[in-house]
N, C-alpha and C positions, 0 to 999 in steps of 0.2 A: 533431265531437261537442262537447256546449255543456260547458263546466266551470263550477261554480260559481265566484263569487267568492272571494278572500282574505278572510280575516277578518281587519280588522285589528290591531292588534299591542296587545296590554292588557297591563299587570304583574297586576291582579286576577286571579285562575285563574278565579274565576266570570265575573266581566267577557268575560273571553277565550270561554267557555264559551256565555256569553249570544251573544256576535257571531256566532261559530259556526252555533247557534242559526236565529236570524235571519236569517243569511244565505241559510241554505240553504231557510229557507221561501220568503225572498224570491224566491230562483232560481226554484223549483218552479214558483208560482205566476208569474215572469214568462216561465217558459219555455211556458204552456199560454195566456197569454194571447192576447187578439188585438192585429194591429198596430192604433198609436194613428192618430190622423187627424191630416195635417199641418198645421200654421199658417198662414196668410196669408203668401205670401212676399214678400219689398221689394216694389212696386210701381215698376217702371221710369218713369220718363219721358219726355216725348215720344213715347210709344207711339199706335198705333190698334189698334182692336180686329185680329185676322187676319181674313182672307178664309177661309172656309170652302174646303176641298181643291177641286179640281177634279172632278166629279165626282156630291160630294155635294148633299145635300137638306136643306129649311130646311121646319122646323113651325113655321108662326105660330102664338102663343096667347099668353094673357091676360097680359098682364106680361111677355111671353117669348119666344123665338126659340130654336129647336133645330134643332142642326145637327150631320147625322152620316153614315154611308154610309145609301143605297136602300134596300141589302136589312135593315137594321134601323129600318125605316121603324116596327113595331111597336111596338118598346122608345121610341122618338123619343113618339110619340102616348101613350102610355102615362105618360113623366115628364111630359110637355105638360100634361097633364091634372092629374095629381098636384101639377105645381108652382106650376097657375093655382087650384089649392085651398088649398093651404098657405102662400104666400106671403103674402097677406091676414091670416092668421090671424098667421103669426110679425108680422106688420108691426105689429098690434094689439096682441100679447102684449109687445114692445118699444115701443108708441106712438111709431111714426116711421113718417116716409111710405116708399112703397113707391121712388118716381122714377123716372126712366126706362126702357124695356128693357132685361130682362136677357137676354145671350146666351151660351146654353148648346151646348158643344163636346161630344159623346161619340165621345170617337177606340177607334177600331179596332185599336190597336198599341200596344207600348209608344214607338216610337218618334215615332209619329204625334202619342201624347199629349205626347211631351217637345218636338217643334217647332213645335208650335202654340200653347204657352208665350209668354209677351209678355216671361215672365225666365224665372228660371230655379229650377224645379222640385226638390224633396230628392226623391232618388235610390228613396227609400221612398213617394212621394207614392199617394195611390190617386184624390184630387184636390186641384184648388188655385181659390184665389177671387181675383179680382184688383177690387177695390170701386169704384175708382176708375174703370175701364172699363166695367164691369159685364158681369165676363166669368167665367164658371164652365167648369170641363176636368173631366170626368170619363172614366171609365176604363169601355168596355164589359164589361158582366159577364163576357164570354167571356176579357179578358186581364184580368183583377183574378187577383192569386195570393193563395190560403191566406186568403180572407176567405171568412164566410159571414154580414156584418152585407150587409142590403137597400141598393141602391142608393141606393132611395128615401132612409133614412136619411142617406146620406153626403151627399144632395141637398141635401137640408134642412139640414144640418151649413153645407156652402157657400152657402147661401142666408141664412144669419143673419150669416156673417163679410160678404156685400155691403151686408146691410140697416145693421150696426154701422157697417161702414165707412165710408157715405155719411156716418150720421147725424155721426159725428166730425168728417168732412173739411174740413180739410187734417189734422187731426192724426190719428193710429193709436189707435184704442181700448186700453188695459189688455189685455196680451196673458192676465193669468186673466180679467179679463172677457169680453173677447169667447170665449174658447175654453170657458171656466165655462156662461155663456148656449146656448152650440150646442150644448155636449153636452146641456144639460139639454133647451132645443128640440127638439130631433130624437131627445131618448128612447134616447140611447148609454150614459146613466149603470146601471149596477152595482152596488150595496150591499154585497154581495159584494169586487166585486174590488175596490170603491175602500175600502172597510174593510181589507182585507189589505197594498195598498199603501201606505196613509197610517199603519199601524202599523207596518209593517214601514222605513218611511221615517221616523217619528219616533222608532223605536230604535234606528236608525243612527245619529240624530244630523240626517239627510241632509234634514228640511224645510225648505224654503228661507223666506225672507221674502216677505209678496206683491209689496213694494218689488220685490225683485230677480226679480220674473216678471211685473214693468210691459211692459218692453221685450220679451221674447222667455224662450223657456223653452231649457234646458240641452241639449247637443250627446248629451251621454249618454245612451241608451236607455234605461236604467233612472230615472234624475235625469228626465227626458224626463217618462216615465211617471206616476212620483209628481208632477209640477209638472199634468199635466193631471187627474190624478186631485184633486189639492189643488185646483185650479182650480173642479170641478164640485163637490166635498163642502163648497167655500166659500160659492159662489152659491145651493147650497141652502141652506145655512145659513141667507141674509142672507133666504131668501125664508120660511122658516119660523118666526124668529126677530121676522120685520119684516114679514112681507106680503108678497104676490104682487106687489105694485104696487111695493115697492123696488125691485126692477130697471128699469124704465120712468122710476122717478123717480130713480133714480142719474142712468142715461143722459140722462133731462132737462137736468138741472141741468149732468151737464157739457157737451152740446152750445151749451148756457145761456151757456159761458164758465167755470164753474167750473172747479178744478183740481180734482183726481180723489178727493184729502182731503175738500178744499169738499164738493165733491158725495156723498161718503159722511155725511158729517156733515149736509147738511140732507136727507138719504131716510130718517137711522138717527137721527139725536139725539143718537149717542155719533160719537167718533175713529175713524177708519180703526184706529187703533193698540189701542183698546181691542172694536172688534171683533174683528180680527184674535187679539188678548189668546184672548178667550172664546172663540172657535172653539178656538184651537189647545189650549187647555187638558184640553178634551174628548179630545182626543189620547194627553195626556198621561197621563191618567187611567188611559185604555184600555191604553196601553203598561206602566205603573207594574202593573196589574192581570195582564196579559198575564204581565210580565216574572216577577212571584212565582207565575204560575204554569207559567210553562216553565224556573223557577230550580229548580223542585223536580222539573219531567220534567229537567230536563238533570242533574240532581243525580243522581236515578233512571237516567236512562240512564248518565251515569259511573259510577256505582257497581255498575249492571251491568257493562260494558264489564270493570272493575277485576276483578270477580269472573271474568270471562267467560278475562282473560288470568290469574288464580289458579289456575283448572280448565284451562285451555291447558299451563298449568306443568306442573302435577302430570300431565297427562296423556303430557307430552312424557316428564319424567322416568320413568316407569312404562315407556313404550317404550322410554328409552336403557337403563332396566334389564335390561328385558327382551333386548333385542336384546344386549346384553353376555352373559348367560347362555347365548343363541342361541351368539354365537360362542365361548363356551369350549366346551360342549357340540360344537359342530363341530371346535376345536380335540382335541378329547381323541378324540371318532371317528377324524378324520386319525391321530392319532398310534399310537392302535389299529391302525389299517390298517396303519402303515408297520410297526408293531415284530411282528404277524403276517406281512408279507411277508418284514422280515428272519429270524423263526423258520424260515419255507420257505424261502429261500434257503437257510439254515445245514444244515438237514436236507437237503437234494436236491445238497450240491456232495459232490464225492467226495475222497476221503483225500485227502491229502500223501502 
């Protein structure tokens, strides 16, 4: 069974109150979520792509190469089609070329998916991109657990981490950019839930810097969660903020050679630092507004609670009353009874 988190430890009783609070929103809403999509993982070395299982079947198409068992020979022609439409389109909306074949794995097993891996897979994966290869694994619908987002989608998700990848290489794209980009690409973003998470992560304390989710996001599921929700509510930002075309010309500029500042600075006109600034503050704001108003439900609900063990009191006491009455009253029966048995005793024994 899930438990909430601890709240952690405040001397303010409100403070404490707020955590409280918040935490357990947070829980709620992370317990109904769905799972996140995994990262890019290290790219091995000296690898070659694998040989498709013995057995299976290979769909040529446009850009592409799918390879899975026979008898889902349907689902095969199906992403085939979908991927030789989409691909184009992401490669456009990024302005990078598409390059070589991409070769798409749909394993039948969970096992199947985790050794046909070129590395090595998080244990939660539903797929993985390896850019460098140009090798995408997905998971057939039939062994996917507890997801109801489209394949499709997650296709598209790992078809943007190859397209980034290339256009980077030798170096790793900004792990919020490229994860910021595929969410929004492939239409996984939420309003909703990335609003809940990003407040609920900015009233903990718990937003991270984008600095420190350059390289890779937090091992935490939760820390997890918020870095990819930050990740997508950032990239929208820069794109509503700056134009659809800032992301395209980020990416430009640092394929260019720019560092990733550089490159933010000539798409936006301002600092890394001073966008990042104005996003987060919008956060801020939200949380600050949020906070006076669940300072006054949680105030509310304490002050129920207070009342709630006030009428608990009194009511406990009314029955210790009671129930003491009970037992004198059963007392003084008893005693009735005995000193009428001793009358009958006294009258039915015979002389001396």
């Amino acid at each position: 069974m899930c438990q909430p988190p601890l709240a952690p430890a405040a001397t303010d009783p409100n403070m404490a109150r707020m955590g409280w609070l918040w935490l357990w929103l947070g829980w709620m809403w992370t317990a109904a979520a769905q799972q996140i999509s995994a990262a890019p993982p290290p790219e091995p070395v000296g690898v070659e792509l694998p040989l498709p299982p013995e057995g299976w079947t290979t769909v040529q198409a446009t850009y592409l190469e799918l390879h899975g068992p026979p008898q889902r020979m349907e689902l095969l022609l199906r992403l085939s089609r979908h991927g030789s439409e989409v691909l184009p389109e992401l490669a456009e909306a990024l302005d990078v070329p598409i390059g070589r074949t991409i070769h798409v794995y749909v394993a039948d097993s969970d096992e199947r998916f985790r050794t046909l891996q070129p590395g090595t897979a998080p244990t939660w994966a539903d797929a993985t991109a390896y850019p460098s290869l140009g090798a995408v694994f997905l998971r057939d619908p039939r062994v996917r657990v507890a997801v109801d987002e489209p394949l499709e989608q997650v296709f598209d998700h790992e078809l943007v981490h190859v397209l980034l990848g290339r256009a980077f290489a030798p170096r790793r794209p900004p792990a919020w950019l490229q994860e910021g980009v595929a969410q929004i690409l492939a239409h996984q973003t939420d309003p909703t839930t990335i609003s809940r998470t990003l407040s609920s992560a900015s009233a903990r304390g718990t937003l991270p810097t984008l600095r420190a989710l350059e390289a890779g996001f937090p091992h935490d599921p939760m820390r997890a969660r918020a870095a990819y929700a930050q990740s997508a509510d950032f990239v929208q930002y820069l794109m509503v903020e700056h134009g659809e075309q800032v992301v395209p010309q980020l990416v430009r500029h640092a394929v260019g050679g720019a560092d990733l500042r550089g490159a933010v600075q000539r798409a936006t006109d301002q600092s890394l630092d001073d966008v990042e600034a104005a996003w987060r503050s919008r956060w801020t704001q939200r949380t600050g507004m949020a906070a006076a108003v669940l300072g006054s439900i949680g105030e509310w609900v304490f002050g129920l609670g207070a009342v709630a063990l006030l009428v608990g009191g009194v009511m406990r006491r009314r029955r210790f009353r009671r129930r003491l009455q009970e037992m004198e009253e059963e007392e003084a029966l008893v005693d009735a009874l005995v000193e009428q048995m001793r009358r009958r005793r006294t009258q039915t024994s015979p002389p001396p």
